[in-house]
C-alpha positions in Angstrom: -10.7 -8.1 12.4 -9.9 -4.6 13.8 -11.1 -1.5 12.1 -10.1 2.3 12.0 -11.3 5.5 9.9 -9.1 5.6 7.2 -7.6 9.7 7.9 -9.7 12.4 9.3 -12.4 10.7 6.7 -15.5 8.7 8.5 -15.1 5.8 6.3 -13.7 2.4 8.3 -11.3 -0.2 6.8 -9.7 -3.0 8.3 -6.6 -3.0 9.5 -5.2 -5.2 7.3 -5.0 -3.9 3.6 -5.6 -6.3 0.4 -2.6 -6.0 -2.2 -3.1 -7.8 -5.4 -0.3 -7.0 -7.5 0.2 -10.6 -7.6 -3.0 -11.4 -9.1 -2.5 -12.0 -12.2 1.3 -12.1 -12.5 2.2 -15.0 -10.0 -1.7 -16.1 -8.6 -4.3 -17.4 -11.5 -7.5 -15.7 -11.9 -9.1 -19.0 -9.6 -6.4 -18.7 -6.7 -7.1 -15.1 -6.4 -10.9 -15.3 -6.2 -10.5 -17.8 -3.5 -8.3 -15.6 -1.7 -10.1 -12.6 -2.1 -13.3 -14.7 -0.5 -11.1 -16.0 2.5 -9.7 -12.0 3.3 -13.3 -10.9 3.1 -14.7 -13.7 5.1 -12.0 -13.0 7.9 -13.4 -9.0 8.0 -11.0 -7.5 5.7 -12.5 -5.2 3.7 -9.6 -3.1 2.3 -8.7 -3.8 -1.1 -5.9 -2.5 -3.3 -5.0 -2.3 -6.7 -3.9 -0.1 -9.6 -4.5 -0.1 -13.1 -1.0 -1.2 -14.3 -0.9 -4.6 -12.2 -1.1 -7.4 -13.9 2.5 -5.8 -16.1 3.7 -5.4 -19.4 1.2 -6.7 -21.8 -1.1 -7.7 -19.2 -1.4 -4.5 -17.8 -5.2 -3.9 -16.4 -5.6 -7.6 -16.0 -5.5 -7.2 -12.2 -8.4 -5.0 -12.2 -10.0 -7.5 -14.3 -9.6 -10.2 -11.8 -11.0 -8.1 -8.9 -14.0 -6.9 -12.0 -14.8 -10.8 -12.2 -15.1 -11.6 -8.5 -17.4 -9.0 -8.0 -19.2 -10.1 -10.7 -19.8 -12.9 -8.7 -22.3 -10.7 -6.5 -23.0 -11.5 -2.5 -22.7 -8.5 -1.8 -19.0 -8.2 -2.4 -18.2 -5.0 -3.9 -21.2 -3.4 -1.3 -18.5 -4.9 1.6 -15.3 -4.1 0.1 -13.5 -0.5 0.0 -12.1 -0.6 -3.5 -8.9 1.8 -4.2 -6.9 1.6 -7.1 -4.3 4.1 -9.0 -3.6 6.0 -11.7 -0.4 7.3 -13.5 1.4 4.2 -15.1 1.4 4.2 -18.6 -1.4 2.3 -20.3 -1.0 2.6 -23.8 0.3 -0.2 -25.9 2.6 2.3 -28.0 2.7 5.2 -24.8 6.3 6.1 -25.7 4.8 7.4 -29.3 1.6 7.9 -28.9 1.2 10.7 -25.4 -1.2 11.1 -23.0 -1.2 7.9 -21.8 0.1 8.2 -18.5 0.5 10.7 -15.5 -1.9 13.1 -14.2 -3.2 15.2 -16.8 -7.2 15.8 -16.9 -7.3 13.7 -20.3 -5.6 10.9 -18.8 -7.4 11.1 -15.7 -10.9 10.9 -16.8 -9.8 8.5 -19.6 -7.9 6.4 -17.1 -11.1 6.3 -14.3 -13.6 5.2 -17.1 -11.1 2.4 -18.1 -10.3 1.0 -14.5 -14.4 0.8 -14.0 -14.9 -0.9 -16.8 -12.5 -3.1 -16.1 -13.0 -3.5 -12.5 -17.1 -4.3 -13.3 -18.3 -1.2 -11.0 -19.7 2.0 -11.1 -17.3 3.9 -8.5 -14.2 4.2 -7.0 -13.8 4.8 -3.4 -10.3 5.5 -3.0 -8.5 7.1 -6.3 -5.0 7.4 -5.7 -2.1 8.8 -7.4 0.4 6.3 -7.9 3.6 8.7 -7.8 4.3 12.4 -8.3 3.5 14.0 -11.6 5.9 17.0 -11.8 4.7 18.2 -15.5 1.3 19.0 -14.6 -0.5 21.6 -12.4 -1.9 20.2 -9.3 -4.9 22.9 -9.9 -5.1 20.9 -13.0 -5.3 17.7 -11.2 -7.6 18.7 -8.7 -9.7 20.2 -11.2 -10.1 16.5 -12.9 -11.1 14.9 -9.3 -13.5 17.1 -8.2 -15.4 16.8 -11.3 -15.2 12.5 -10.5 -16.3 13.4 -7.2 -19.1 15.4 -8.6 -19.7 12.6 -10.9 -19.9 9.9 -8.4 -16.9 7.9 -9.8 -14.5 8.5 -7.0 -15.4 9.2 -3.4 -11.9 9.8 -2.0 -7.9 10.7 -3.2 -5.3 9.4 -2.2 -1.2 9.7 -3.1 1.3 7.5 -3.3 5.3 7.8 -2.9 4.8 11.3 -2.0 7.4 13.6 -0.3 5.8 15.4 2.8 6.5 18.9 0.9 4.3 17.1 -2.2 1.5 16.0 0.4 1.3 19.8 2.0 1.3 21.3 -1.5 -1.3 18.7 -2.6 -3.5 19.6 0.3 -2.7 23.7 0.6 -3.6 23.8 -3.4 -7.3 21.6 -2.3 -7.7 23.8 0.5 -7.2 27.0 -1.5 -9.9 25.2 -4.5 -12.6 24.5 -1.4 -11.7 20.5 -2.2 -11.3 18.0 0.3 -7.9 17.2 -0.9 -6.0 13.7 -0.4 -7.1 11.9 2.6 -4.3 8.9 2.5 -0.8 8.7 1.7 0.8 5.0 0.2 4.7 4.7 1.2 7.0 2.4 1.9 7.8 1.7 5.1 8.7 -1.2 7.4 11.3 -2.2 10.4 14.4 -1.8 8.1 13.4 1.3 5.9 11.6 3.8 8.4 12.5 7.4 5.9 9.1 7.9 6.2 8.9 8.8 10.0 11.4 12.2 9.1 8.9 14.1 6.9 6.1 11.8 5.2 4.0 10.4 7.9 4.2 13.5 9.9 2.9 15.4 6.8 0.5 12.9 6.2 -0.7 13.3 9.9 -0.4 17.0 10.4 -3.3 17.3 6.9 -5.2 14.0 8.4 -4.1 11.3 5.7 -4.0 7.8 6.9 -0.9 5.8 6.1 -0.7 2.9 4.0 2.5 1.0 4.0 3.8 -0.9 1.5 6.4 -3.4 1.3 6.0 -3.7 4.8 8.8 -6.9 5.1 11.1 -5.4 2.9 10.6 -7.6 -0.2 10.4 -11.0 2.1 13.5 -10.0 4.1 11.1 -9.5 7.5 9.3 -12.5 7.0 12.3 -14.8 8.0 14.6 -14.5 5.4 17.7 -16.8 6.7 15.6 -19.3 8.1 13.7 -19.8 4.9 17.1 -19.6 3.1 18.7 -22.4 5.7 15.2 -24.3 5.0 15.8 -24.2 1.4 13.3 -20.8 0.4 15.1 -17.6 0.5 13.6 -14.3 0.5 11.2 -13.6 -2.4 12.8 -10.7 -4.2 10.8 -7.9 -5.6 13.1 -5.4 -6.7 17.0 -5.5 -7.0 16.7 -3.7 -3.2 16.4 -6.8 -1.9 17.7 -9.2 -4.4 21.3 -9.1 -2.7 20.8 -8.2 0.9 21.4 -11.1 2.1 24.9 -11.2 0.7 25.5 -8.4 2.6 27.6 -9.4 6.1 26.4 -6.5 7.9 22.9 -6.5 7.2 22.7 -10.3 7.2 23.7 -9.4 10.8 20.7 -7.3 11.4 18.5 -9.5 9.8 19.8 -12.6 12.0 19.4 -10.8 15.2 15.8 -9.8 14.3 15.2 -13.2 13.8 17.0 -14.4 16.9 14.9 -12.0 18.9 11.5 -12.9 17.9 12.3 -16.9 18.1 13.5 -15.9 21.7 9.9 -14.8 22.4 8.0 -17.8 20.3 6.8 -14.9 17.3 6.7 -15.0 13.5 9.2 -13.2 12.0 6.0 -12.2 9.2 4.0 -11.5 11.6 5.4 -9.5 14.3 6.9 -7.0 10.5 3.2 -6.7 10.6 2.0 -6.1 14.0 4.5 -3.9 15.0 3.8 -1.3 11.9 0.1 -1.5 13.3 1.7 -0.1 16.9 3.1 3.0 14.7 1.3 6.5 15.0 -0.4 7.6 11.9 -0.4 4.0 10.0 -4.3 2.7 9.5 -3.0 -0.7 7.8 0.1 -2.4 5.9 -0.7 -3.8 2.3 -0.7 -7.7 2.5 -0.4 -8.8 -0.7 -0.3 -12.8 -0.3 0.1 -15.7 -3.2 -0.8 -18.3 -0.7 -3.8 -19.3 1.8 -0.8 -19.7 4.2 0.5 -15.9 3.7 -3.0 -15.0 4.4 -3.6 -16.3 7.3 -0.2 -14.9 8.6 -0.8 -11.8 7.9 -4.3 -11.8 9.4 -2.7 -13.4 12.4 -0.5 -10.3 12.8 -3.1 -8.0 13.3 -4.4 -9.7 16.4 -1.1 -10.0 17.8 0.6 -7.6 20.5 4.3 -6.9 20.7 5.4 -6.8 24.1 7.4 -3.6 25.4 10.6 -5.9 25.5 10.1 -6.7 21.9 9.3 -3.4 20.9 12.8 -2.3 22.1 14.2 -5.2 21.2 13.4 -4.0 17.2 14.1 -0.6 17.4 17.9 -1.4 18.7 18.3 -3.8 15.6 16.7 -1.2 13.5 16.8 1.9 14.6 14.6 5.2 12.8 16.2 7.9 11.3 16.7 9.6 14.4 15.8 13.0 15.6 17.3 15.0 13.1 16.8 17.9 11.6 14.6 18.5 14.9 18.1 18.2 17.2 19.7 21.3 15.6 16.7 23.6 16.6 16.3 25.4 19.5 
């Protein structure tokens, strides 16, 4: 396994992230143990989760999962860098009954105490913001994480689905407190959506946050979608982004010449989504989140794996970045 300092922080994480949003949901409480034994056996020792996983009237039971592996002891939670999230809405009857969700102090420090408990530990090392809270004061926010700093319950914050203009203002605001601010920054970002290169990733490296990717095949459509689909499989939809792409004739175009391009050079459509986010500046790891021994072991493949200079090119022609602007109309 390869490692890297997660930001301008000194603390190393594999370059392979941990997602277990499917714990729970789609992978039983056994399955995901086992899994979580083979990613830490193979070095990885990034793990990611948030509190809402596990959905609907199972939200938490994610964290619970990951609470009852650790449980099991060797060492495991001394190995693993644990981050989960906070803003979702937690309560059984939220929509009635407030302060249940977002970033306020209250649901902050009610939402920290809940995730540890569930979760079977006594800290937090990476606290993370699951999306923008624009009805409270980030001097309010901050104000609730340095005191969980101070407590020992968090080490580090992190965003998630922040603009760049939200990731400077989080970090001026810490700055201007004497905080350390947010040290990583959880976007999507892969081959066919690469938004994040215009404003987000720069913001994230101009204030030293490392990157995080998620949904780094695009909902399965990376991970060789038409083949799967000719195979009998199909992509695995997550979201209704992806759940008609293929029916698209133009971007089933795309999606056919990635493919063609990689079997041209004997690569893994999975894999080489992977590796070749791991060549980008600023990125310290894309989130795996696997069902399967087999999607595992892919995805651990693909950070060993080098993408040649040919297929390098190769990608960006079939899926080019956002391009230079608003930088071409300076001068």
């Amino acid at each position: 396994m390869k490692y890297t300092q997660l930001g301008r922080t000194g603390l190393k994480v594999s370059r392979l992230v941990l997602g277990t949003m499917n714990f729970g949901p789609q992978t039983n409480e056994s399955d995901s143990h086992a899994l979580m034994d083979a990613a830490l056996d193979a070095g990885v020792n990034f793990f990611d989760t948030a509190n809402v996983y596990g959905w609907g009237e199972n939200k938490g039971r994610t964290e619970e999962i990951l609470g009852t592996w650790f449980a099991q002891g060797g060492d495991r939670r001394d190995k693993v860098v644990l981050a989960t999230k906070v803003y979702g809405n937690m309560g059984a009857d939220g929509e009635a009954w407030p302060n249940h969700d977002k970033l306020s102090a209250l649901n902050i420090r009610r939402a920290v105490d809940a995730s540890l408990k569930r979760l079977q530990t006594d800290h937090i090392d990476l606290y993370q913001f699951h999306h923008v809270d624009r009805s409270t004061p980030i001097e309010e926010i901050w104000q609730a994480i340095d005191v969980l700093i101070q407590q020992g319950k968090i080490l580090y914050a992190g965003s998630s689905n922040f603009s760049g203009y939200k990731i400077a203002q989080a970090n001026e605001r810490a700055r201007q407190r004497g905080s350390y601010g947010l040290v990583s920054e959880q976007c999507i970002y892969n081959l066919m959506q690469r938004d994040a290169e215009m404003e987000v990733i720069p913001a994230a490296q101009e204030y030293g946050l490392g990157v995080i990717p998620w949904s780094p095949l695009h909902g399965g459509l990376l991970g060789g979608a038409i083949r799967k689909e000719r195979e009998g499989g199909g992509a695995r939809s997550t979201s209704g982004r992806s759940g008609d792409a293929l029916a698209d004739p133009k971007l089933r175009a795309r999606i056919q010449a990635y493919e063609d391009l990689l079997e041209k050079h004997g690569l893994e459509p999975g894999e080489a989504g992977l590796a070749w986010l791991l060549t980008r500046p600023g990125i310290t790891g894309p989130i795996s989140g696997p069902r399967t021994r087999e999607q595992l072991d892919s995805a651990l493949r693909a950070v060993e794996l080098e993408l040649s200079d040919e297929v390098l090119a190769g990608l960006d022609e079939i899926f080019p970045g956002p391009g230079p602007s608003p930088e071409n109309f300076a001068w």
